[in-house]
ROSE-4610 file (N, C-alpha, C; in Angstrom, 1 decimal, always signed):
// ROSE-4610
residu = [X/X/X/X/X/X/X/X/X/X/X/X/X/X/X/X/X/X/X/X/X/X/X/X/X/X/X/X/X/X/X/X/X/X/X/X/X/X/X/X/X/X/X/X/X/X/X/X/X/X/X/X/X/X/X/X/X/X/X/X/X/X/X/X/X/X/X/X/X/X/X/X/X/X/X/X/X/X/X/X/X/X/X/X/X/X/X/X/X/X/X/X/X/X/X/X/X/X/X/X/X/X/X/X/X/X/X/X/X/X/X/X/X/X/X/X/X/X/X/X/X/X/X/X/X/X/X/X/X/X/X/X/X/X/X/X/X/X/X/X/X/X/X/X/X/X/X/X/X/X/X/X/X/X/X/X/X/X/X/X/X/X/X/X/X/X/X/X/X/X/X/X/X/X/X/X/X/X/X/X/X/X/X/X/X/X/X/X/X/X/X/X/X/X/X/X/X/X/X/X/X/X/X/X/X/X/X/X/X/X/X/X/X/X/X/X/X/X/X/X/X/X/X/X/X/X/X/X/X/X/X/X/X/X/X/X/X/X/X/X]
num = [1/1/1/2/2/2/3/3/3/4/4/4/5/5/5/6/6/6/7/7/7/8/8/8/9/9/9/10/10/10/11/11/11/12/12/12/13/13/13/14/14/14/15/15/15/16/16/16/17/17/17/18/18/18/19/19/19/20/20/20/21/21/21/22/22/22/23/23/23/24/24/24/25/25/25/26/26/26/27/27/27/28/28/28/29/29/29/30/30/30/31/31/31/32/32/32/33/33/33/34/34/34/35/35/35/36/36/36/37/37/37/38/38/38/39/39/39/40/40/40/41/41/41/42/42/42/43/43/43/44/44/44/45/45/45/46/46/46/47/47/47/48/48/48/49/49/49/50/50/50/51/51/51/52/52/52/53/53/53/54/54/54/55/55/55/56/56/56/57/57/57/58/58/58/59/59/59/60/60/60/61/61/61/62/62/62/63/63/63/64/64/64/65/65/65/66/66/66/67/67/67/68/68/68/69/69/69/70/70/70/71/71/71/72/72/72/73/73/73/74/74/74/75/75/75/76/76/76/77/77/77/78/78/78/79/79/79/80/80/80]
x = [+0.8/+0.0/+0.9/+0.3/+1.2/+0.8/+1.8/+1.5/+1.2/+0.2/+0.0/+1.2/+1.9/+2.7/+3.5/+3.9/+5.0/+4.0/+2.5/+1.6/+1.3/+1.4/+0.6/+2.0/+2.8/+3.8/+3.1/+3.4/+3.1/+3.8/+3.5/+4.8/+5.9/+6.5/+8.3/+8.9/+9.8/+10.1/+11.2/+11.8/+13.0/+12.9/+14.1/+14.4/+16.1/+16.2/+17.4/+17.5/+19.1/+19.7/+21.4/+21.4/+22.7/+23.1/+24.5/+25.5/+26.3/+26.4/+27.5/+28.5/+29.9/+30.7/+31.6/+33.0/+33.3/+33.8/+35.5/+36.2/+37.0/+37.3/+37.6/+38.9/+40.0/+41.2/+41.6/+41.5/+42.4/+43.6/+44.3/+45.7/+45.6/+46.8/+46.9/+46.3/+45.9/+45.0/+43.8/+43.5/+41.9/+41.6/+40.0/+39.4/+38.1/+36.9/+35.4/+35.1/+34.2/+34.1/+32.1/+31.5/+30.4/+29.5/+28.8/+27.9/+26.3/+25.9/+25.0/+23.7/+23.0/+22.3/+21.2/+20.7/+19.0/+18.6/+17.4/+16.9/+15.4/+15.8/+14.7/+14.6/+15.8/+15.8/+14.9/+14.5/+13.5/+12.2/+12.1/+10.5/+10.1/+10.1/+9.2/+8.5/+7.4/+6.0/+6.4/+6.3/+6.3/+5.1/+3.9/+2.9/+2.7/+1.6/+1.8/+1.3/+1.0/+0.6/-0.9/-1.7/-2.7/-4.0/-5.1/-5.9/-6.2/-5.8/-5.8/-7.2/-8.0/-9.2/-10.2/-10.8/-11.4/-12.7/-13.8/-15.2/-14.8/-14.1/-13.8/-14.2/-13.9/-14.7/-13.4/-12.5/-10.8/-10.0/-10.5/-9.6/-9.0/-7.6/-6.4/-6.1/-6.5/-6.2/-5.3/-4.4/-3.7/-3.9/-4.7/-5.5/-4.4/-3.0/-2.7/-1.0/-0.1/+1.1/+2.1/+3.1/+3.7/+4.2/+4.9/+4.7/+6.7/+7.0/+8.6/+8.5/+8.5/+8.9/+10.5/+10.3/+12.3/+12.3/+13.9/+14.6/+15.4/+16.1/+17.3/+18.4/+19.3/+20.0/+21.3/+21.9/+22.8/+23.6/+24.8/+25.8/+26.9/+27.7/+29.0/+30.0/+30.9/+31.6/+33.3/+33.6/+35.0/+35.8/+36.3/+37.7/+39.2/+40.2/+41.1/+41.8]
y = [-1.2/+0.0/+1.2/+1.8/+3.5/+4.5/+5.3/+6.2/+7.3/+8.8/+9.9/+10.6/+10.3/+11.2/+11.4/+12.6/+12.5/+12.7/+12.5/+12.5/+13.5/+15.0/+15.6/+17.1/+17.8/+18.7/+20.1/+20.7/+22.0/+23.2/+24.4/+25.2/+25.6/+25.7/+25.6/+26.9/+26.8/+27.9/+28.8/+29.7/+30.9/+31.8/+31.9/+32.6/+33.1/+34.3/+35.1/+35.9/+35.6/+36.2/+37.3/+38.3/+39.0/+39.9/+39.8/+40.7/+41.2/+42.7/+43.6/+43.8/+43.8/+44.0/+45.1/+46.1/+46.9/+47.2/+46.7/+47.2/+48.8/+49.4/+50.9/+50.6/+50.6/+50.5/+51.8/+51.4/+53.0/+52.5/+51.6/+51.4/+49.4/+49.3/+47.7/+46.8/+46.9/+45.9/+46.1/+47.7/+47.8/+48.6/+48.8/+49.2/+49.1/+49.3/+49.2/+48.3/+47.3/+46.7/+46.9/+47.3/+47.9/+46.9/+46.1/+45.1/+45.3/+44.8/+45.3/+44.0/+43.4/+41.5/+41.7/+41.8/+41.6/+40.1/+39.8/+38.4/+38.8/+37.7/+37.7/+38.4/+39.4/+40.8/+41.2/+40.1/+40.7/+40.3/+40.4/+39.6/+39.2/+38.0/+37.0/+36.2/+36.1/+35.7/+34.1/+33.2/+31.7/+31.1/+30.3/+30.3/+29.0/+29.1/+27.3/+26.4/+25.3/+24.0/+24.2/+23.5/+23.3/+22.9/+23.0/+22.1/+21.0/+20.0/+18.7/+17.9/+18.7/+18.1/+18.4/+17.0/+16.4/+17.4/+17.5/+18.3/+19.5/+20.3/+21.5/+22.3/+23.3/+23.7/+24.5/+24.6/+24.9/+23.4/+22.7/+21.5/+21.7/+21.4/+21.3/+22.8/+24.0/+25.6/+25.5/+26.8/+27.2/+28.7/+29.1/+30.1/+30.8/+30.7/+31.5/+31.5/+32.6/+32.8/+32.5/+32.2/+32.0/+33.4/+34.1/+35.6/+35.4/+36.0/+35.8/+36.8/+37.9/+39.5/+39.8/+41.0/+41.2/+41.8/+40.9/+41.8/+42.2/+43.8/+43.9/+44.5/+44.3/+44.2/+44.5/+45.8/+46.7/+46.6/+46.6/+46.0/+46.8/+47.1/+47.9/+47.0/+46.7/+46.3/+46.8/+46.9/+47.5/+46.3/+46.3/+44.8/+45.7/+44.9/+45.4/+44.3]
z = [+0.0/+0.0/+0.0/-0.6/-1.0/+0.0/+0.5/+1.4/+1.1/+2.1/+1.2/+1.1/+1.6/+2.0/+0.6/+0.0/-1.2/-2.2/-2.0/-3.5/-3.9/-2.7/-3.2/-2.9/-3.9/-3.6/-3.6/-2.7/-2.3/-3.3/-3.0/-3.7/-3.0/-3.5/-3.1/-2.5/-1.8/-0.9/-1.5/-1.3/-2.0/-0.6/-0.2/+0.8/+0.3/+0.0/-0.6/+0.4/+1.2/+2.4/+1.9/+1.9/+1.8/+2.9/+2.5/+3.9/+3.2/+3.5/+3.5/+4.9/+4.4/+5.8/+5.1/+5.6/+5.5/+6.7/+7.0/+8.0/+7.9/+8.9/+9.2/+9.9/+9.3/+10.6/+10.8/+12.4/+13.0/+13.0/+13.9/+13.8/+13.2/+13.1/+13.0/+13.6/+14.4/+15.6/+15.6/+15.7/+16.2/+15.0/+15.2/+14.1/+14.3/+13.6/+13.4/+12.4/+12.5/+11.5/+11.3/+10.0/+10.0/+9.1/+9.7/+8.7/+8.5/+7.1/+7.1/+6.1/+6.9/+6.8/+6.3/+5.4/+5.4/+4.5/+5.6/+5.0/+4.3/+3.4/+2.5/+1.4/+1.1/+0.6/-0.4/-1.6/-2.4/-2.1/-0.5/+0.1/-0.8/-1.0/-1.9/-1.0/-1.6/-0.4/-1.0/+0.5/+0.7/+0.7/+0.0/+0.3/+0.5/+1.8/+2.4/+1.7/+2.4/+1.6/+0.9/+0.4/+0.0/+1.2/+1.0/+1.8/+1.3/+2.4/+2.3/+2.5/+3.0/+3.8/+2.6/+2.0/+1.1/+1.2/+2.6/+2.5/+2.5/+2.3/+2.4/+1.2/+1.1/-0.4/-0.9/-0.1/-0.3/-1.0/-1.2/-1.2/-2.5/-2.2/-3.2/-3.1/-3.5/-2.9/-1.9/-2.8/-1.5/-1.3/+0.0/+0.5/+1.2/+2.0/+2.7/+2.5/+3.2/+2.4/+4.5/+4.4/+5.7/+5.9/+7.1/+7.2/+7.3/+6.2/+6.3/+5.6/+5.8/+5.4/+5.2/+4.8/+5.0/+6.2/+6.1/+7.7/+7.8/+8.3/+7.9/+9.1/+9.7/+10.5/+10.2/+11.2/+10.8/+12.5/+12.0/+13.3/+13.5/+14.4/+14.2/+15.6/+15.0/+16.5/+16.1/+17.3/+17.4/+18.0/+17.5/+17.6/+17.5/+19.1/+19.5/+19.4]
């Protein structure tokens, strides 16, 4: 007997993550190092699985998107 599992593929996920960095030296040792992370960067909507539940009047539709927006995260650390 065959399982459901694997019968039925959803749509597929894309998650595109980039980082900028850019160190500042004051002397040979220390310095600023200035970075700059955002996920997801060209927010592309992930949309979930389908409905699976046969009486539904959604069935096989896929009605809703997972919430993974962009995010972007800016950092500065000083290293001695």
């Amino acid at each position: 007997m065959q399982s459901v599992r694997d019968l039925v593929y959803g749509p597929g996920l894309q998650n595109w993550n980039i980082s900028l960095l850019k160190k500042f030296s004051i002397t040979e040792q220390t310095g600023f190092e200035f970075r700059a992370d955002a996920y997801n960067f060209v927010n592309h909507p992930n949309w979930n699985g389908p409905d699976y539940n046969p009486t539904s009047s959604t069935f096989g539709k896929v009605t809703s998107k997972s919430d993974s927006s962009r995010q972007l995260q800016l950092s500065l650390r000083f290293f001695f």
